[in-house]
BALOBA-1460 file (C-alpha; in Angstrom, 3 decimals):
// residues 347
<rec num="1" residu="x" x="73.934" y="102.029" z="86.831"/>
<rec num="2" residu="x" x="76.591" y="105.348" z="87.031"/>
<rec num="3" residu="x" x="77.646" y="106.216" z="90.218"/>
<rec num="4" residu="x" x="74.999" y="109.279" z="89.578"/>
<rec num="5" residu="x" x="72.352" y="107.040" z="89.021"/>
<rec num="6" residu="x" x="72.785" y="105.147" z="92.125"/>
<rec num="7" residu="x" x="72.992" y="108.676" z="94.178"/>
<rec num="8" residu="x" x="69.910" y="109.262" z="92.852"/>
<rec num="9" residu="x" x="68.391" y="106.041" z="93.539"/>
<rec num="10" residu="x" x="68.963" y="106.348" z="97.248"/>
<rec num="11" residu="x" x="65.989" y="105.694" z="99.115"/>
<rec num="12" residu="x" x="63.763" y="108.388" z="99.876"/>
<rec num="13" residu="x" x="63.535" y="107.901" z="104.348"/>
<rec num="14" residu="x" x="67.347" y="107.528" z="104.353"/>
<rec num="15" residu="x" x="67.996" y="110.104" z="102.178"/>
<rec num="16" residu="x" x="65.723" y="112.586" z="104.309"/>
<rec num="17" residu="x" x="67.277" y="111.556" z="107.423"/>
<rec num="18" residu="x" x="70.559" y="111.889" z="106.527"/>
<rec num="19" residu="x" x="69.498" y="115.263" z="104.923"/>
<rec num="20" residu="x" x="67.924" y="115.917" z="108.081"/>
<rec num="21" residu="x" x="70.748" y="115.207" z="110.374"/>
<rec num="22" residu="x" x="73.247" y="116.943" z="108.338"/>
<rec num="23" residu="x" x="70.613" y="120.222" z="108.220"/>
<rec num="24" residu="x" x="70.480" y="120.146" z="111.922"/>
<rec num="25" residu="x" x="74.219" y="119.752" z="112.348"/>
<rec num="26" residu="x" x="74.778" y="122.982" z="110.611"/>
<rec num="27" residu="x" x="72.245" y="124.575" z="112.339"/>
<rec num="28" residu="x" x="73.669" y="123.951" z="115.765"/>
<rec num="29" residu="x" x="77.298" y="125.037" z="114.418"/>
<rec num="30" residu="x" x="75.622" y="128.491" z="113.208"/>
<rec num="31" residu="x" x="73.557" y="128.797" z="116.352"/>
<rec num="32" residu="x" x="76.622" y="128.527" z="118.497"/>
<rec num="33" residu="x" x="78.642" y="130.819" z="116.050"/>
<rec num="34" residu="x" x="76.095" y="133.569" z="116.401"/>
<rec num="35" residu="x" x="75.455" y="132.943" z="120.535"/>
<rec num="36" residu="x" x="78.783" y="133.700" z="120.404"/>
<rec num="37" residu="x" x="79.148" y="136.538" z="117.872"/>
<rec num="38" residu="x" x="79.241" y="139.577" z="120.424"/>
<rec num="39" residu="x" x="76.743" y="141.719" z="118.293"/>
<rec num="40" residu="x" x="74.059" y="138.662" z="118.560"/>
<rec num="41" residu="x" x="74.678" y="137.806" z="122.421"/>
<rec num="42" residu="x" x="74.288" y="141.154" z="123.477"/>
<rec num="43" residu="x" x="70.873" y="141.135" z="122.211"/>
<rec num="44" residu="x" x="69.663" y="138.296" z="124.377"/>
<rec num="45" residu="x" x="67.135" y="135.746" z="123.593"/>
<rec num="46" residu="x" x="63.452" y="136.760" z="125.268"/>
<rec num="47" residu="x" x="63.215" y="134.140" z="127.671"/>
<rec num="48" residu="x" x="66.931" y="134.387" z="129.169"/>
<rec num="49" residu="x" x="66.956" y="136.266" z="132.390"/>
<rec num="50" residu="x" x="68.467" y="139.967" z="132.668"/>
<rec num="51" residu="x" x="69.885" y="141.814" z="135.558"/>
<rec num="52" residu="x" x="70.311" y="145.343" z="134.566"/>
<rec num="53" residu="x" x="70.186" y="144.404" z="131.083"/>
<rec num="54" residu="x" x="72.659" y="141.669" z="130.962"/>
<rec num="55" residu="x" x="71.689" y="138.019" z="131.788"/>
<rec num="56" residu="x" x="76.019" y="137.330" z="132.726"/>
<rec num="57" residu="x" x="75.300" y="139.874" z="135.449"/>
<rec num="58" residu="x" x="72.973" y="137.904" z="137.536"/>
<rec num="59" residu="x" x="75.772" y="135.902" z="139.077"/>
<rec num="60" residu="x" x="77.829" y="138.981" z="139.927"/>
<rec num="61" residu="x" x="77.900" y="140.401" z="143.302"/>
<rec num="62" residu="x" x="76.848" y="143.682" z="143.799"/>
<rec num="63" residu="x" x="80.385" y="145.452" z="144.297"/>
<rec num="64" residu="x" x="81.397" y="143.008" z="141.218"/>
<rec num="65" residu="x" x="79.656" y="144.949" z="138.564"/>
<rec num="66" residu="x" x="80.736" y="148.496" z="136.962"/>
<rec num="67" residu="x" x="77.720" y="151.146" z="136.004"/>
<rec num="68" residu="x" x="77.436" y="155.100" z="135.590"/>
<rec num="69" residu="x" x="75.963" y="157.456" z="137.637"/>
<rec num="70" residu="x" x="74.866" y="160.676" z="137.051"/>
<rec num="71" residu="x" x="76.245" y="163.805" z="138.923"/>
<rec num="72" residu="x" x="73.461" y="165.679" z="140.060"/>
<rec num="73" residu="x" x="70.909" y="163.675" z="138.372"/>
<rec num="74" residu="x" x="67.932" y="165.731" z="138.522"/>
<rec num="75" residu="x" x="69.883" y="168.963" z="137.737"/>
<rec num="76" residu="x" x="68.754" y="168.962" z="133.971"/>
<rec num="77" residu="x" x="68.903" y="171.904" z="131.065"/>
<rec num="78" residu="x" x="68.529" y="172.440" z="127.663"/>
<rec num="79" residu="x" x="71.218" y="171.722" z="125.565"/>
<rec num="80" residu="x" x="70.692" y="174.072" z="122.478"/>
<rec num="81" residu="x" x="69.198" y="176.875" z="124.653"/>
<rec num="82" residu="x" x="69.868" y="176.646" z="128.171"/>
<rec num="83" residu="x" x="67.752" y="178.806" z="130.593"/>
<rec num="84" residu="x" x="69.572" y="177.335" z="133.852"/>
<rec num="85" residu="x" x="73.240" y="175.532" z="134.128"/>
<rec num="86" residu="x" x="72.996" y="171.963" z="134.712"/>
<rec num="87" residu="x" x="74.585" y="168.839" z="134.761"/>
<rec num="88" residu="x" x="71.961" y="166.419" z="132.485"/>
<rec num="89" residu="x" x="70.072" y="167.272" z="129.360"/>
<rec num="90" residu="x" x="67.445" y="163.826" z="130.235"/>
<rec num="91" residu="x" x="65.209" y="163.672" z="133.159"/>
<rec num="92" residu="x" x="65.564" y="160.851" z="135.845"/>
<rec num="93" residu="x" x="63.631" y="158.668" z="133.924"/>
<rec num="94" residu="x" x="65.300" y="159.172" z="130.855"/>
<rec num="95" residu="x" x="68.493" y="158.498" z="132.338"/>
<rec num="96" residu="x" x="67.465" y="155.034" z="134.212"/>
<rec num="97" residu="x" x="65.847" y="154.086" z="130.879"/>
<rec num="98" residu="x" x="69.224" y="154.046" z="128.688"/>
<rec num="99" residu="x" x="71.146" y="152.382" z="131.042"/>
<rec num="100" residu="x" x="72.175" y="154.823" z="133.749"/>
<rec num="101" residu="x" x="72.158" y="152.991" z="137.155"/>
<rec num="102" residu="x" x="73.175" y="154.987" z="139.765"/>
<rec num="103" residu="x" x="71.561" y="158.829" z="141.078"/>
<rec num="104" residu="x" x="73.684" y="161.530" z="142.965"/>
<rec num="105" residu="x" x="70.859" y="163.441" z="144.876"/>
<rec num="106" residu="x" x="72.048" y="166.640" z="145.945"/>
<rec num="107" residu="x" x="69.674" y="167.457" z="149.341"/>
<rec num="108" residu="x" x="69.042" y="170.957" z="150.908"/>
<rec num="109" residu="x" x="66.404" y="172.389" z="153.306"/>
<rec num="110" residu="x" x="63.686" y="173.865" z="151.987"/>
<rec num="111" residu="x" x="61.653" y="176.897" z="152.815"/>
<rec num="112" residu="x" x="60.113" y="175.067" z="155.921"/>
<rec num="113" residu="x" x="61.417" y="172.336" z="158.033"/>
<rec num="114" residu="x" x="59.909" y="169.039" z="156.496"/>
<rec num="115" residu="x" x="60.796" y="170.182" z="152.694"/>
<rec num="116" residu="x" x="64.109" y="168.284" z="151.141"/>
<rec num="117" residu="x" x="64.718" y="169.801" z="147.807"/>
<rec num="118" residu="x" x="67.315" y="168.601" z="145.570"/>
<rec num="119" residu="x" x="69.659" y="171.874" z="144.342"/>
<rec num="120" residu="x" x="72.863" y="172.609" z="142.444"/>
<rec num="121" residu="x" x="75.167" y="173.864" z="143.188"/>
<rec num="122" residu="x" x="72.430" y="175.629" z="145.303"/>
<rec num="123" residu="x" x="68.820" y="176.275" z="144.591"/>
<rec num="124" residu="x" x="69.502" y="179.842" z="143.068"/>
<rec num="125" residu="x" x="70.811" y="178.118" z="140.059"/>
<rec num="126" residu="x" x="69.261" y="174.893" z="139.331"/>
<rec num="127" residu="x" x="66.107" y="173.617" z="141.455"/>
<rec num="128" residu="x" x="65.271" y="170.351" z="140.935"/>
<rec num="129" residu="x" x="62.006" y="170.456" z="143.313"/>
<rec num="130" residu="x" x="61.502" y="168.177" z="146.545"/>
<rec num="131" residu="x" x="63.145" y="165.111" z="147.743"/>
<rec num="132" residu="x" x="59.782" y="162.952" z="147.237"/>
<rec num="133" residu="x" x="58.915" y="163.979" z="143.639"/>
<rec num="134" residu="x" x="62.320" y="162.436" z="142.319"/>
<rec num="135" residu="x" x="62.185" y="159.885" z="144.583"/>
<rec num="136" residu="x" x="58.471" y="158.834" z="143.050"/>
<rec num="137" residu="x" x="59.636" y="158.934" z="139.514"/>
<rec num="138" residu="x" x="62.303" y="156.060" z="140.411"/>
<rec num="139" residu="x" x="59.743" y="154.017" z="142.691"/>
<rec num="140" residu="x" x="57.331" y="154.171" z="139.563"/>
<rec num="141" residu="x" x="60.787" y="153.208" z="137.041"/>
<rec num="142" residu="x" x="61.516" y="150.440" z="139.531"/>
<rec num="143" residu="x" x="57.847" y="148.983" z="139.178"/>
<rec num="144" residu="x" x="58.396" y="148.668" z="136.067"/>
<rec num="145" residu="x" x="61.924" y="147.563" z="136.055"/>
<rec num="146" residu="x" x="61.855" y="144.531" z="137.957"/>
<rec num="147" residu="x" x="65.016" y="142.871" z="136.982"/>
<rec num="148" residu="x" x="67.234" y="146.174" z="137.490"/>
<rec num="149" residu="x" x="68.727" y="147.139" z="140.386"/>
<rec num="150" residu="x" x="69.636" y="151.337" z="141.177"/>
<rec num="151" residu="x" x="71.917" y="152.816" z="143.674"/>
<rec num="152" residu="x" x="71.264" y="156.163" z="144.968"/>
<rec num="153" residu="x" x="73.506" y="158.769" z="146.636"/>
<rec num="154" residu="x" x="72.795" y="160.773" z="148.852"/>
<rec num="155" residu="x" x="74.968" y="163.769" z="148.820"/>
<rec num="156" residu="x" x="75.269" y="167.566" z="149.554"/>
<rec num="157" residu="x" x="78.096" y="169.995" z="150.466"/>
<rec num="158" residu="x" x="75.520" y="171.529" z="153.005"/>
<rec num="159" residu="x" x="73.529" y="168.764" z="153.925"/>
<rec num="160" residu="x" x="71.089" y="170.983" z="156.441"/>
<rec num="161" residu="x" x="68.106" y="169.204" z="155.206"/>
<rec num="162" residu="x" x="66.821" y="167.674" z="158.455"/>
<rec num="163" residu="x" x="67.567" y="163.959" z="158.534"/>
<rec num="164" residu="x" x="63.887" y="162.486" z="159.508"/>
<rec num="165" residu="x" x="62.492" y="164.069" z="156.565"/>
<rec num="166" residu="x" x="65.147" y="162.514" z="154.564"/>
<rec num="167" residu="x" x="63.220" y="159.026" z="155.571"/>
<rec num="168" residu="x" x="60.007" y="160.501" z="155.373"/>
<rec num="169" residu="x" x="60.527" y="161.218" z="151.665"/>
<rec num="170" residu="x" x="61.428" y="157.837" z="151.156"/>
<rec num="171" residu="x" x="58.323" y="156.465" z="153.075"/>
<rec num="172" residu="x" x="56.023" y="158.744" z="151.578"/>
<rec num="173" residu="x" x="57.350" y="157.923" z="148.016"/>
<rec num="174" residu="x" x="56.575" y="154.275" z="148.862"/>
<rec num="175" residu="x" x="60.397" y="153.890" z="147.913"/>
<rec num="176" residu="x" x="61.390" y="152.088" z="150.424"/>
<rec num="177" residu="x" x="59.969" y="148.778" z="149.798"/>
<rec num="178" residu="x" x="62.982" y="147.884" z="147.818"/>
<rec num="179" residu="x" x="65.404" y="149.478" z="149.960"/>
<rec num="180" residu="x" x="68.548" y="146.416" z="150.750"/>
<rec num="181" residu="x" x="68.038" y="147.087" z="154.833"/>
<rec num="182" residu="x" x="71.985" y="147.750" z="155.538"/>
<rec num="183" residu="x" x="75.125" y="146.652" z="154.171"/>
<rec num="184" residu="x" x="75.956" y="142.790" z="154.230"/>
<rec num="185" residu="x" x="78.588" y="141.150" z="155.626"/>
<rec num="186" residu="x" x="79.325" y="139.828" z="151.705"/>
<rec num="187" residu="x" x="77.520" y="141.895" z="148.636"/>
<rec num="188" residu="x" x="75.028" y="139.671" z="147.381"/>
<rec num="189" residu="x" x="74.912" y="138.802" z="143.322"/>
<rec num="190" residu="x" x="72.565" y="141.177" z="141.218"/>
<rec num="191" residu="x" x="70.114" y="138.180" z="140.963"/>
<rec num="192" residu="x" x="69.945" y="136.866" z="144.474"/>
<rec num="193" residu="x" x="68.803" y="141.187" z="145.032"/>
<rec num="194" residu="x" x="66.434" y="140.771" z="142.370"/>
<rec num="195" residu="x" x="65.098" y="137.470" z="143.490"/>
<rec num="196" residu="x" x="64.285" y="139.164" z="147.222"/>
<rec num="197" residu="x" x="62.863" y="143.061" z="146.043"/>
<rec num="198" residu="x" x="65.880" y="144.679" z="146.981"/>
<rec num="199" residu="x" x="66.426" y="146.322" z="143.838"/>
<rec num="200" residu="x" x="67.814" y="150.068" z="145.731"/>
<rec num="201" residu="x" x="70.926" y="150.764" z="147.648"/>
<rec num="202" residu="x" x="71.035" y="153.773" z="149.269"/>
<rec num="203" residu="x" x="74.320" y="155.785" z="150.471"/>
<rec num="204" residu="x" x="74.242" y="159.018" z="152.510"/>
<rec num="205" residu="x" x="77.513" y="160.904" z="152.607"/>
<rec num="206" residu="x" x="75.954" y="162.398" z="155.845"/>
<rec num="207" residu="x" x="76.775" y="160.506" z="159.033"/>
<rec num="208" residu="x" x="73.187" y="161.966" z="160.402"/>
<rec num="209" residu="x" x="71.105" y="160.781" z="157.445"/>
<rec num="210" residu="x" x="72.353" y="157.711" z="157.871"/>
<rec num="211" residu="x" x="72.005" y="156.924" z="161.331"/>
<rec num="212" residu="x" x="68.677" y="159.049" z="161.579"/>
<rec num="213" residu="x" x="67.442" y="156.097" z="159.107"/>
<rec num="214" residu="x" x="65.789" y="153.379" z="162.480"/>
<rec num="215" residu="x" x="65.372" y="150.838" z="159.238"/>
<rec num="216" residu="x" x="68.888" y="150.960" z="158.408"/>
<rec num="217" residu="x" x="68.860" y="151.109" z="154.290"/>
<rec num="218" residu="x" x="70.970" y="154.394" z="154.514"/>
<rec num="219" residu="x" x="74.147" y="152.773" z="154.371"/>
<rec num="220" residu="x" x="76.688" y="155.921" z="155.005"/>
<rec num="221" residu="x" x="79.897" y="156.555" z="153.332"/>
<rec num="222" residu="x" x="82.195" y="155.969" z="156.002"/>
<rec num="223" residu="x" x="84.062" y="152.765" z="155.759"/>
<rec num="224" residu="x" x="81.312" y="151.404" z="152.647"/>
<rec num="225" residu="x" x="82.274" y="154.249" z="149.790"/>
<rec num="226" residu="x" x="85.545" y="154.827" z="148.212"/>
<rec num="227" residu="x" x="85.048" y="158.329" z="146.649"/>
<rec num="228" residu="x" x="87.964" y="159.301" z="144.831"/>
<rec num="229" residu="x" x="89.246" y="162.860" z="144.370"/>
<rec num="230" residu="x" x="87.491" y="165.041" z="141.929"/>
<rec num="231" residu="x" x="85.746" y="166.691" z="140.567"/>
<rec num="232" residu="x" x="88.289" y="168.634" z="138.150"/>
<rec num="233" residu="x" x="89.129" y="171.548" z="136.579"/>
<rec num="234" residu="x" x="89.680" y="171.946" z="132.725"/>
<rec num="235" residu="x" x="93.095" y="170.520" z="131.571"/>
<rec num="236" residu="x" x="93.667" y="169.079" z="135.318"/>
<rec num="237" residu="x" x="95.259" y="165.334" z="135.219"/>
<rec num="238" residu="x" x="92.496" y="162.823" z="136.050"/>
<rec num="239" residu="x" x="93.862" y="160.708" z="139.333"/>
<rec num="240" residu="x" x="93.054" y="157.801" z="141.462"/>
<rec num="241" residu="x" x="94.010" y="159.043" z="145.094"/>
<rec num="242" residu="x" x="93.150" y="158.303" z="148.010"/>
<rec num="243" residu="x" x="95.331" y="155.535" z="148.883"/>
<rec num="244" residu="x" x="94.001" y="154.881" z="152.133"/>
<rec num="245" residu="x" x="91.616" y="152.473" z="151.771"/>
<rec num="246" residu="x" x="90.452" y="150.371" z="154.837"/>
<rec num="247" residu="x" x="86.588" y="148.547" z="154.715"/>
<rec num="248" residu="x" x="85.288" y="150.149" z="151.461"/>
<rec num="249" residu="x" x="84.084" y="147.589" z="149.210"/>
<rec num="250" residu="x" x="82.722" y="150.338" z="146.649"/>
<rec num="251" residu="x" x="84.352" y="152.344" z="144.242"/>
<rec num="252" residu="x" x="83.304" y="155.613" z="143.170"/>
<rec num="253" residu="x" x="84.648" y="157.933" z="140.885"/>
<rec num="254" residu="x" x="84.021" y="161.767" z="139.786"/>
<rec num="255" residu="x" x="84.393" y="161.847" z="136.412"/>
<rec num="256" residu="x" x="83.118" y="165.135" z="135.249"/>
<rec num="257" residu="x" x="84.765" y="169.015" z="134.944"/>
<rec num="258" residu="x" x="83.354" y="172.058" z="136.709"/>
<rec num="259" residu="x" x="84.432" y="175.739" z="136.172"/>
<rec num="260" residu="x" x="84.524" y="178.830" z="138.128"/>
<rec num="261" residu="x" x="81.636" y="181.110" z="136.508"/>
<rec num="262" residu="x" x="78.824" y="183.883" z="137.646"/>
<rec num="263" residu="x" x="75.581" y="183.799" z="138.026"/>
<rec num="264" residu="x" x="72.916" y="185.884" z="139.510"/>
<rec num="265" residu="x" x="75.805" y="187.943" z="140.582"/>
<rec num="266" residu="x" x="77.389" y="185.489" z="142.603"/>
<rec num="267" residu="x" x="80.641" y="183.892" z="141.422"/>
<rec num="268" residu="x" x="80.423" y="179.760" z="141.968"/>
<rec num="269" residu="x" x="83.374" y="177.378" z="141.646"/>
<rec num="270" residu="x" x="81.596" y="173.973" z="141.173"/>
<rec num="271" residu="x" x="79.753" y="175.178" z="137.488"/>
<rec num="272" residu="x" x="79.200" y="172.074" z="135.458"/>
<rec num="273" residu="x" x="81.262" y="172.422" z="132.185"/>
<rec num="274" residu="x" x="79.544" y="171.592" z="128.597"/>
<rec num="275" residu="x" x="82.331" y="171.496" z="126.630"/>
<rec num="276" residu="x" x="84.349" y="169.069" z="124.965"/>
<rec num="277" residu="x" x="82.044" y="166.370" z="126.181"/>
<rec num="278" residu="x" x="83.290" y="164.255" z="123.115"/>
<rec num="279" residu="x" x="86.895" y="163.846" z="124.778"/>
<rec num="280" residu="x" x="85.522" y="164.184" z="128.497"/>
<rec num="281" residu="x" x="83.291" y="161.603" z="128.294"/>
<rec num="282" residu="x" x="85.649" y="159.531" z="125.204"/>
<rec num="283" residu="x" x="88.636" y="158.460" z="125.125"/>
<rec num="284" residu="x" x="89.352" y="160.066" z="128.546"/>
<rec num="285" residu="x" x="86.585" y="158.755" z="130.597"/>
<rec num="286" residu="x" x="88.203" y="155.012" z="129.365"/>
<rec num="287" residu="x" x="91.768" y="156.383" z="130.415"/>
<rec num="288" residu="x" x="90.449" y="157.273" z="133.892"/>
<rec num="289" residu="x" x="88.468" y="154.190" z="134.612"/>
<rec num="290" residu="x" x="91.120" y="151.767" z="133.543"/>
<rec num="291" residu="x" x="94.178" y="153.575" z="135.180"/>
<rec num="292" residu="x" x="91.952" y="153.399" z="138.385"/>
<rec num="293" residu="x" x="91.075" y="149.994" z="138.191"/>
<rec num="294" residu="x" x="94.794" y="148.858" z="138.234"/>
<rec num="295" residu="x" x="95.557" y="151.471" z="140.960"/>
<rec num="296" residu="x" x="93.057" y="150.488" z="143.450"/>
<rec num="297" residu="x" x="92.564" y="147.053" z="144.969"/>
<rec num="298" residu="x" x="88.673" y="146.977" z="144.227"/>
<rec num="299" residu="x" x="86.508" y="147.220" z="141.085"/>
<rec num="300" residu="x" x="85.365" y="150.368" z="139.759"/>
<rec num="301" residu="x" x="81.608" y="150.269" z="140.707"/>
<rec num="302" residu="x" x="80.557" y="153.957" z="139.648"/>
<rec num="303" residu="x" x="81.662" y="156.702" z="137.172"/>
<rec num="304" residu="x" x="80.212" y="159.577" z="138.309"/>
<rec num="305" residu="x" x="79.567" y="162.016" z="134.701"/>
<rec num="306" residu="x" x="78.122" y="165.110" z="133.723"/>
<rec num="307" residu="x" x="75.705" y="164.958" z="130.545"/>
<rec num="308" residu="x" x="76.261" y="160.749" z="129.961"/>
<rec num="309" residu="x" x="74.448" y="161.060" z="126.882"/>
<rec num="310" residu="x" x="77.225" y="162.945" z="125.195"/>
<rec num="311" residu="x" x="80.785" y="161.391" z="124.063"/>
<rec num="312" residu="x" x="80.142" y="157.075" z="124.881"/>
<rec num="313" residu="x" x="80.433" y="156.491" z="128.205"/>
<rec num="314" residu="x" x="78.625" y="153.065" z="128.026"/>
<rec num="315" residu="x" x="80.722" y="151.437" z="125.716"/>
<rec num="316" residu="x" x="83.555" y="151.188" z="128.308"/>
<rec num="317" residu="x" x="81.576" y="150.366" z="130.810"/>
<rec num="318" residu="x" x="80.742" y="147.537" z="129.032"/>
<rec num="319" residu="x" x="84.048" y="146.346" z="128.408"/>
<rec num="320" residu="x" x="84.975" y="147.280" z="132.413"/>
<rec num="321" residu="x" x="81.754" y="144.103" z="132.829"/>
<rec num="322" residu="x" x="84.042" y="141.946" z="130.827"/>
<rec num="323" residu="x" x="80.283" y="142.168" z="128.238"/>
<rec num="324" residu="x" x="80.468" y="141.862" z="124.540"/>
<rec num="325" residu="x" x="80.063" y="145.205" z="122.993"/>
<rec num="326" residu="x" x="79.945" y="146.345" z="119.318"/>
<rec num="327" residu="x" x="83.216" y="145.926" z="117.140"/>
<rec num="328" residu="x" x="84.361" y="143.775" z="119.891"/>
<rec num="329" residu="x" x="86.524" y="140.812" z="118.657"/>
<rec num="330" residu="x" x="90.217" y="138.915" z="119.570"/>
<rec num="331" residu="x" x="92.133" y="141.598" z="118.971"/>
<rec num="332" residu="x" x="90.627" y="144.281" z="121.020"/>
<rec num="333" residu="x" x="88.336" y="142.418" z="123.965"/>
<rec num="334" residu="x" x="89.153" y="144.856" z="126.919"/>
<rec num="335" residu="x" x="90.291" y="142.267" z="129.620"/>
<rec num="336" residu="x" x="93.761" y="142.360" z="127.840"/>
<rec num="337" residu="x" x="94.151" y="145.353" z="129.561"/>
<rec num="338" residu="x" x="93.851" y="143.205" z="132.524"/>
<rec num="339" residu="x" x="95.647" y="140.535" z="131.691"/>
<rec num="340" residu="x" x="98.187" y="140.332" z="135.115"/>
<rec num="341" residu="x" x="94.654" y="140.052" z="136.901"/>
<rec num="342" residu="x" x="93.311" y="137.087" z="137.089"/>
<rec num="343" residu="x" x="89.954" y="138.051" z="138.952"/>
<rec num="344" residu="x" x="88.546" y="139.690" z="135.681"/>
<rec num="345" residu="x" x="84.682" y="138.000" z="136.292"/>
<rec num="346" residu="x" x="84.268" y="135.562" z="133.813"/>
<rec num="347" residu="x" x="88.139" y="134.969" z="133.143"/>
């Protein structure tokens, strides 16, 4: 009998099983190849747990992950034919759903003493309606969002919005269910927030807000937020000052350009600036983030930007998370940048 003969000849069961075993072998080697492959891991499997949209983000404490926020989120316009200046050309919603997780709310009186309205740079210009109403639209997101967790900041460079009503929008918008009640001693991970229903983090830049809060989930500023200097002028170097850093634990960072420009007859410094948004929010928006991160002795946790949805802003964020993006491979995997530091999560 030839050697192909006997080949042939082998018995059916062992042949099957060895067929078999040798089929499932090379399964498991592709299956680990492609759980592996960046492009196929950062499309997770259905049943693997996400925390704002990446399962390797569940174990990472709160002040441990990097995300973008939105300057003067609800501050939108039109982008072909703008009727108002803004700073966004997608809604609140629109923003949370493509990835955007933290909301600059900029508050002002309104025209009697309970209304909060949300304005930029004052409500002449761009109107964004009351406190509540924005507030709503992320209570209804986060009802729906179970497994992501939003900051929001509350700002204003006339904060005369009285600071019980600031609460009261929060309680009326059924908001404040999620609110994390205070800052803890130690962040806690993305999942162990998740796990409890404290999916929101609220800062107030205003001392008063904060401490006008009884519940204590407006966590102020002072001694919690890093805010760096910015925002910036056209052509202005993008820097990582100030220095002085004593209990922060979060990191945020203006990221955006204003100009000085009229309207309604009255000349305003802080204008957002729609230009060049490809460079702004490129190659420069990577620069800036990186440069800070090996400036300042805690991770970038926000990049504050005008109109995110122009240049890529989320790519680098991605690569600040240490995630698998796309084109990603030996060569070019961000944490080289970081490779003196050797508390890179996941490294």
């Amino acid at each position: 009998m030839t050697p192909t003969t006997h080949l042939n000849a082998v018995s059916g069961t062992r042949y099957r099983n060895a067929l078999s075993s040798a089929l499932l072998c090379v399964l498991a080697l592709v299956a680990t190849v492609l759980l592996h492959s960046p492009a196929v891991s950062a499309a997770t499997t259905s049943s693997e747990r996400l925390c704002n949209q990446h399962s390797e983000l569940c174990t990472r404490a709160y002040n441990d992950v990097s995300a973008i926020s939105t300057h003067a989120s609800f501050a939108t316009t039109d982008k072909t034919r703008p009727s108002v200046p803004g700073t966004q050309y997608k809604d609140i919603k629109g923003q949370l759903d493509d990835g955007v997780r933290g909301l600059h709310f900029n508050l002002t009186k309104g025209s009697t003493a309970s209304s909060v309205l949300l304005c930029f740079p004052d409500c002449s210009v761009n109107n964004g309606g009351e406190l509540v109403d924005a507030l709503k639209t992320v209570k209804n997101w986060l009802d729906s969002n179970k497994n992501d967790v939003v900051t929001i900041f509350l700002e204003g460079a006339s904060m005369d919005a009285s600071p019980a009503y600031v609460t009261d929008a929060f309680t009326s918008a059924g908001i404040d269910k999620y609110a994390l009640k205070g800052k803890p001693a130690t962040w806690p991970t993305l999942g162990d927030m998740i796990d409890a229903g404290t999916t929101l983090v609220v800062f107030s830049e205003s001392a008063a807000v904060a401490s006008a809060n009884t519940k204590g989930y407006f966590i102020p500023y002072a001694g919690n937020v890093l805010r760096l200097e910015g925002p910036y002028n056209y052509g202005a170097e993008w820097l990582c000052g100030p220095w002085d850093r004593s209990t922060e634990t979060i990191l945020l960072i203006p990221h955006y350009i204003i100009q000085t420009a009229s309207y309604g007859g009255k000349v305003y410094t802080d204008m957002p600036y729609p230009f060049n948004l490809g460079t702004t929010n490129g190659y420069q928006f990577e620069y800036h983030a990186v440069t800070c991160r090996g400036g300042q002795s805690i991770w970038v946790n926000f990049m504050e930007v005008d109109f995110y949805d122009q240049g890529d802003v989320f790519t680098p964020t991605l690569k600040m998370n240490a995630l698998p993006y796309t084109g990603d491979d030996a060569s070019n995997f961000y944490p080289k940048f970081f490779d003196a530091d050797p508390d890179v999560p996941g490294f």
